[in-house]
C-alpha positions in Angstrom: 166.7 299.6 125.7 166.6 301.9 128.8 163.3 300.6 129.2 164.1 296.7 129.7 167.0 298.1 132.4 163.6 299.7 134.2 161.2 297.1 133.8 164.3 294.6 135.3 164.7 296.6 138.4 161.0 297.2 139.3 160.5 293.6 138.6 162.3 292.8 141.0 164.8 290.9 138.8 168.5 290.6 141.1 170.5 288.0 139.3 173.5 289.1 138.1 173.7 286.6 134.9 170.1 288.5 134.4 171.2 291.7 134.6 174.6 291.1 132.3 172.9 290.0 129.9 170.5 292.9 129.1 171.7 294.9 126.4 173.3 298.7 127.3 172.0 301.3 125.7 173.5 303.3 123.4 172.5 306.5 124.8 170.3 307.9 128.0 168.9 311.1 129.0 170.7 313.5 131.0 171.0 316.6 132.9 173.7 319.1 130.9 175.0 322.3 131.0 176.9 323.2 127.9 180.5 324.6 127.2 179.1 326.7 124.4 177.0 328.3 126.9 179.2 329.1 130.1 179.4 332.9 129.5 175.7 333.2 129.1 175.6 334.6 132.8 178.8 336.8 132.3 178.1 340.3 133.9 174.7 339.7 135.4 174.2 340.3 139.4 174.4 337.0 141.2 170.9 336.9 142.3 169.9 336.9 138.3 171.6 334.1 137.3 169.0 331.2 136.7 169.7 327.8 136.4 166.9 326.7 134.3 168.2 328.6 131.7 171.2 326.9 131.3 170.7 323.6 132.3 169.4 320.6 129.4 167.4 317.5 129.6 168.8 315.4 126.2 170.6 312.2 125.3 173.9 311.7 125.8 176.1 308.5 124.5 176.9 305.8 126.8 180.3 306.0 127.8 182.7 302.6 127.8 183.3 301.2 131.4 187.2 301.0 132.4 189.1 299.1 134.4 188.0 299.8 138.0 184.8 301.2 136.9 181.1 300.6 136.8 178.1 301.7 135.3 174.7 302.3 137.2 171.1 302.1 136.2 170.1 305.5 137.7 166.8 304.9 139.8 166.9 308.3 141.6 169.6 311.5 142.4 169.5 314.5 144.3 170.7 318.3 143.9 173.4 319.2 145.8 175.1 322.9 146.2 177.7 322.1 143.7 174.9 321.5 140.7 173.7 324.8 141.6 177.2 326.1 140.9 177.7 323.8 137.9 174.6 325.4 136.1 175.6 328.9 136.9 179.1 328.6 136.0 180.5 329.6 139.4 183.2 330.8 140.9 184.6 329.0 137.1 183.1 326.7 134.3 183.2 323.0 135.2 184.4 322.6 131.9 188.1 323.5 133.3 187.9 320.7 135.3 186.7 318.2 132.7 189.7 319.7 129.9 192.4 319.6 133.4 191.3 315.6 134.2 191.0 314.9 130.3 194.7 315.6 130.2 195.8 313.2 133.2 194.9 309.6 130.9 193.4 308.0 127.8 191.3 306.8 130.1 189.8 310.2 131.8 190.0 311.8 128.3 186.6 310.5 128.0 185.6 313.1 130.7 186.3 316.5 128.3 183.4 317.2 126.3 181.7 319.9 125.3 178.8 318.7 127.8 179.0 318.3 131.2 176.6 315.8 133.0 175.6 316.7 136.4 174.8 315.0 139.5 176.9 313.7 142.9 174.3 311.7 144.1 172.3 308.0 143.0 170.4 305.6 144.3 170.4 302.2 141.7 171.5 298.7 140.6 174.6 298.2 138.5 174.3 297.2 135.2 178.1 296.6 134.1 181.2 296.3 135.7 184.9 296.6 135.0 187.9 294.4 134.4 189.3 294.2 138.3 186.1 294.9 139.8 185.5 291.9 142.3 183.4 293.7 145.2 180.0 294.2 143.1 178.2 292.3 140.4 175.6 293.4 137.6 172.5 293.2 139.5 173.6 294.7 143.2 171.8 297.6 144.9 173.6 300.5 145.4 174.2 304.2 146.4 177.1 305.8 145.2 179.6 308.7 147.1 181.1 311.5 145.4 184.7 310.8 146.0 186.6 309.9 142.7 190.5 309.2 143.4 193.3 308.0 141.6 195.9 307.0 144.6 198.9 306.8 142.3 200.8 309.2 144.8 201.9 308.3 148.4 199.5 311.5 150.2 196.4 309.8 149.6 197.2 306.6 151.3 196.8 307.8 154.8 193.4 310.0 154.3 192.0 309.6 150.3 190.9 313.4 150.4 194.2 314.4 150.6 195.1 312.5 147.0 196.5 315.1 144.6 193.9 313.4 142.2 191.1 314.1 144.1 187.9 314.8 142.5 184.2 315.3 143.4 182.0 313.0 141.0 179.7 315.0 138.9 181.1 318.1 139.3 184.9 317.5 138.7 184.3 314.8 136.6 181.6 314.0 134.1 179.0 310.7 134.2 176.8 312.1 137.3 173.8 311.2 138.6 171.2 313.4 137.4 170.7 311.0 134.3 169.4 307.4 133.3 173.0 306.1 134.0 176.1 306.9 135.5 179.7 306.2 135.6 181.5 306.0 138.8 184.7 304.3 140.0 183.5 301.1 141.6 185.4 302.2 145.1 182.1 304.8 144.9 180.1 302.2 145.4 177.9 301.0 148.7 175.1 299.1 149.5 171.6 300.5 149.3 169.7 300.9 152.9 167.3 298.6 152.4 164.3 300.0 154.2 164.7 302.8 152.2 162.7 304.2 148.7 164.9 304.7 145.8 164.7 308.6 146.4 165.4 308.4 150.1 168.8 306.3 149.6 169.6 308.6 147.0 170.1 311.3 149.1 172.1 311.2 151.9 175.5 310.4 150.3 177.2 313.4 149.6 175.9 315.6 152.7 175.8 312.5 155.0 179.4 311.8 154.2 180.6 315.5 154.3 178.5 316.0 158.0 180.4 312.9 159.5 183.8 313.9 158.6 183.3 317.4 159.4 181.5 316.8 162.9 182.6 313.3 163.8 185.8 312.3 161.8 189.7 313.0 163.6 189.7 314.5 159.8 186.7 317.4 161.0 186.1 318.5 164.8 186.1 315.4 166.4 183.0 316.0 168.5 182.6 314.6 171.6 179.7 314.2 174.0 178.7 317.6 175.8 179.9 319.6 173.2 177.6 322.3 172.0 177.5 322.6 168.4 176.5 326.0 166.7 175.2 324.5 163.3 174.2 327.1 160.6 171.4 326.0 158.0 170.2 323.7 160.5 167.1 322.4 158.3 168.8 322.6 155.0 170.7 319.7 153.4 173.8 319.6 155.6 172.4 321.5 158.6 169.8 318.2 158.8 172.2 315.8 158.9 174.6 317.5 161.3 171.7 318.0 163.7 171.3 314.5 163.6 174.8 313.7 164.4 175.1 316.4 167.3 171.6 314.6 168.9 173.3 311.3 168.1 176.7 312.0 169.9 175.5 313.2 173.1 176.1 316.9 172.0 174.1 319.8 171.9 173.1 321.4 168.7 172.3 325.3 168.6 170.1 325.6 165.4 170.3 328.3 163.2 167.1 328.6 160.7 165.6 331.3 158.1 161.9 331.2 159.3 159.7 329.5 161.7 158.4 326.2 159.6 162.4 325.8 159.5 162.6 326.3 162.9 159.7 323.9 163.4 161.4 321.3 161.5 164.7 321.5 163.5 162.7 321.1 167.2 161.2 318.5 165.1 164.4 316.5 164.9 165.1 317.0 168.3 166.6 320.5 168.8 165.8 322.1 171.4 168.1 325.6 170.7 166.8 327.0 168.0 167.8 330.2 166.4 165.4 332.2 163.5 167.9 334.2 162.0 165.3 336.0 160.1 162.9 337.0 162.8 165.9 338.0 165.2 166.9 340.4 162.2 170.4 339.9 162.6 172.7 341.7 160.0 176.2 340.7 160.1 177.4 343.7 157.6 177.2 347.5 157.2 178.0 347.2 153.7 179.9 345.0 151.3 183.3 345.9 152.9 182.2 346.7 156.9 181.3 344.1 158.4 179.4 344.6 162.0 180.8 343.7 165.0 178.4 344.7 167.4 176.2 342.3 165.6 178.1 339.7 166.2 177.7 340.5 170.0 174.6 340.3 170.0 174.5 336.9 168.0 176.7 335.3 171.1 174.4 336.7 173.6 171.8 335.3 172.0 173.3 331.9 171.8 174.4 332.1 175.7 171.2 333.2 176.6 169.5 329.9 175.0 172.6 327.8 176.8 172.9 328.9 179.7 176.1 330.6 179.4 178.0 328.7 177.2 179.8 329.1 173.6 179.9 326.8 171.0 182.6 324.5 171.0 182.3 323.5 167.6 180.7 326.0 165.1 179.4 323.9 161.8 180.3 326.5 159.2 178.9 326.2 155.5 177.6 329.7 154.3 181.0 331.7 154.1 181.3 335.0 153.6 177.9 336.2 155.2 178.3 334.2 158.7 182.0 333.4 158.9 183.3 336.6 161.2 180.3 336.1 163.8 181.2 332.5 163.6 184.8 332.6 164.2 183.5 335.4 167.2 181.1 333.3 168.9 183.3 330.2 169.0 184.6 329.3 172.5 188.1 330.1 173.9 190.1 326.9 171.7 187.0 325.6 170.2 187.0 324.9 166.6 185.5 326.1 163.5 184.9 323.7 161.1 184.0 324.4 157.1 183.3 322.7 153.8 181.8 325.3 152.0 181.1 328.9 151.1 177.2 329.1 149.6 176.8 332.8 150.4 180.7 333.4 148.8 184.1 332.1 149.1 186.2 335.1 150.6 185.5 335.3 154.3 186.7 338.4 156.3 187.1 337.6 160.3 189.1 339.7 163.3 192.0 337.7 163.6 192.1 338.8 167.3 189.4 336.4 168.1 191.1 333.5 166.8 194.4 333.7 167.8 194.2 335.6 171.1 191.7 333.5 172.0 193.6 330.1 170.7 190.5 328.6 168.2 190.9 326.5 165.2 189.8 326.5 161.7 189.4 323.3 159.8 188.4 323.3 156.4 187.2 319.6 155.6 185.6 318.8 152.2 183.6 315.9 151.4 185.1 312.2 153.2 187.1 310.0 152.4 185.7 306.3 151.7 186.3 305.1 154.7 184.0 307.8 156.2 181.3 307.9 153.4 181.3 303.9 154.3 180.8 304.4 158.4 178.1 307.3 157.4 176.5 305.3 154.9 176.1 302.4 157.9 174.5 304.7 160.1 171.6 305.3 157.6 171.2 301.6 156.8 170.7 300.8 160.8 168.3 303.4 160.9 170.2 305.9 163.5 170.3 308.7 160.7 167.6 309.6 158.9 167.1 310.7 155.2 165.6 314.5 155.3 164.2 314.5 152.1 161.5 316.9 151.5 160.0 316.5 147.9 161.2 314.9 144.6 161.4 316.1 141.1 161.1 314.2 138.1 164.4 314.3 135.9 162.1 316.5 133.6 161.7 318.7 136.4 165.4 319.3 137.5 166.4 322.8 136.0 163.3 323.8 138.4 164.3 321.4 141.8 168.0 323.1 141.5 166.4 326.7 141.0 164.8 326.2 144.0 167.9 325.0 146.1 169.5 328.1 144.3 166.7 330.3 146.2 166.9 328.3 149.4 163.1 327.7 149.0 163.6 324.2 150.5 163.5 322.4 153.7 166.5 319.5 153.8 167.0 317.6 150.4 165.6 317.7 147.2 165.3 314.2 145.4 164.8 313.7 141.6 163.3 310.5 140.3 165.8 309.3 137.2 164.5 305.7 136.3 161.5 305.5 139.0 158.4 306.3 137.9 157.1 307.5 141.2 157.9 307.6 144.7 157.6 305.1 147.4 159.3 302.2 145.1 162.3 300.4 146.4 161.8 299.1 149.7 163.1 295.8 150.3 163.4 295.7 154.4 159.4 296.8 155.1 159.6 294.7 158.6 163.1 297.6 159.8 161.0 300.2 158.3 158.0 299.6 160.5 159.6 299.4 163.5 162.0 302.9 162.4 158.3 304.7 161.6 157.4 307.7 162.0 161.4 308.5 162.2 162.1 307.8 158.4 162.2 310.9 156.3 160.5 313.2 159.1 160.4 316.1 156.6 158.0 314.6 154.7 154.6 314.4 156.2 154.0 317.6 157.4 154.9 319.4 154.3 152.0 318.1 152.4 154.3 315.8 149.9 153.3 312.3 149.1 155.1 309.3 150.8 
């Protein structure tokens, strides 16, 4: 039956009366990691800890669509940083989040089983909706963000992420986007850019979203124009899309990259300050407990030196524990350091000196609320930000596309194709995406993948 939901989308077919009618399948194949199997990587080094051992292709059963809820013929995903954590059981199982949301409602009891299906991005058409559900239709193109709330209590109601309930789809909850189908609240939901491929839409969401709020939103840094922003990563999934919005605003992005194709790829976007981390040599610890403080001189020399003087006002922080001292160093006298994540580990160790001697800020923002993931999601459908995919995976191929995010052996985001048989499909605006070209997905040509 999966098959009729395929050959309905790539047919073209958009009425909704179509779409309701075609039968739901029982079950669809998925992306998993187990319960059974989440102390498999108990007392192993970090660095040995592989995802495509633990991570399964197999079917699943079709969960029942509630109230408020809908479910989505999965055309194409992508891998996130939080897969990579999912599938090597770090810093704790996902399964306690599935058992601590089972226990909220009947209705998220659904949630806590022994598998866990991954996945915080899609690109697709939904296929059923539930009672209450007036804003989308069977039929409707969409891409979904990660954001699942419940709102019963009042400290949601003036920014969503600050809900009690709060949970990132796929990773705190179960359903996600690596599969045939997914379940998402239908406040997830938004419309599909429509000059974009099924794996291009599908994955900006949840580092598109997360970039705006942390550079752009009152919620992040607020960035204004003629700020310089120190952005770490700068060519990975995040780092891509907070170039974009530092070029965008009228601020100046200082790029921090791992080797010189990375490097290339940033000027590519538009950066002009670029930073190889790598071929500088810069070592921000002695050991595991020292870190190095006269490395962290020589970081913001280098950074002034490419500025002409100046010190970040805004430093884009995602890696944790390996950059965060040198960031919280280098950041101007009151500016801000801004952080949604810890991918090199979650304690940070800084000289509190620096900070509050010199009057800066830490913000820690995570993800964005809908409102956010809505104005972010715009942005990509008028063309002013760009997808940076770099290559797709079939959903075959996953346990391999999220070893290599694990290794950091990719440039921007890695896509996986779920119900599309190849790349390229999807397109419905060709006449926007002429005029946006070569500017759509610039990480793709040079990098010898198919378009």
């Amino acid at each position: 039956m999966i098959t009729s939901v395929r050959d309905a989308v790539l047919g073209g077919e958009s009425d909704p009366a179509a779409f309701a009618a075609l039968a739901v399948p029982e079950s669809y194949a998925a992306v998993t990691v187990h319960a059974d199997e989440s102390d498999m990587f108990d007392g192993l080094p970090g660095e040995d800890k592989d995802p495509r051992k633990s991570l399964h292709l197999e079917q699943v059963a079709t969960p029942e669509v509630g109230p408020g809820e809908a479910l989505v013929a999965v055309m194409a995903s992508s891998v996130n940083y939080n897969t990579v954590w999912s599938a090597i059981f770090e810093p704790v199982p996902t399964f306690s989040f599935l058992r601590r949301y089972g226990r909220r409602s009947e209705l998220a009891r659904r949630h806590d089983l022994p598998y866990h299906v991954l996945g915080s991005d899609l690109s697709g058409v939904v296929l059923r909706v539930g009672a209450g559900v007036s804003a989308w239709r069977p039929g409707d193109r969409v891409v979904a963000h990660c954001l699942s709330v419940e709102l019963e209590r009042p400290e949601g109601h003036d920014d969503t992420m600050l809900d009690p309930d709060q949970r990132i789809w796929g990773y705190e909850t179960n359903f996600g986007g690596l599969a045939e189908l997914a379940l998402v609240k239908a406040n997830q939901l938004m419309p599909m850019p429509a000059h974009l491929t099924w794996e291009e839409a599908a994955c900006s969401g949840l580092v598109n979203s997360t970039a705006y709020r942390q550079l752009v939103s009152r919620n992040g840094a607020n960035m204004k124009q003629g700020d310089t922003v120190l952005i770490w990563g700068a060519s990975g999934g995040l780092g891509s899309y907070a170039t974009q919005y530092a070029l965008r605003g009228g601020a100046t992005p200082v790029c921090v990259v791992s080797s010189p194709e990375k490097a290339e790829l940033a000027r590519r976007a538009g950066a002009e300050l670029v930073i190889d981390r790598t071929a500088e040599g810069f070592s921000f610890w002695h050991d595991e407990h020292t870190p190095n403080v006269g490395e962290w001189r020589r970081f913001g020399q280098c950074i002034r030196d490419l500025t002409g003087g100046d010190d970040p006002d805004i430093v884009f922080e995602h890696p944790g524990r390996e950059t965060f001292g040198a960031s919280v160093y280098v950041a101007r006298r009151g500016g801000t350091i801004v952080t949604c994540a810890s991918t090199t580990g979650f304690l940070h160790s800084f000289d509190n000196r620096y900070l509050w001697m010199h009057l800066k800020r830490i913000i820690g923002t995570h993800f964005a609320n809908y409102h956010e993931a809505w104005q972010a999601n715009r942005l990509v459908a008028k063309g002013r930000i760009q997808p940076t995919l770099s290559r797709s995976y079939h959903l075959d191929q996953t346990a391999d596309a999220v070893h290599d995010v694990r290794r950091n052996a990719h440039q921007g985001k890695v896509g996986v194709l779920c119900l599309a048989p190849e790349e390229g499909l999807g397109v419905r605006d060709a006449e926007l995406r002429q005029r946006l070209m070569p500017a759509v997905n610039p990480y793709r040509p040079r990098l010898g993948d198919p378009t």
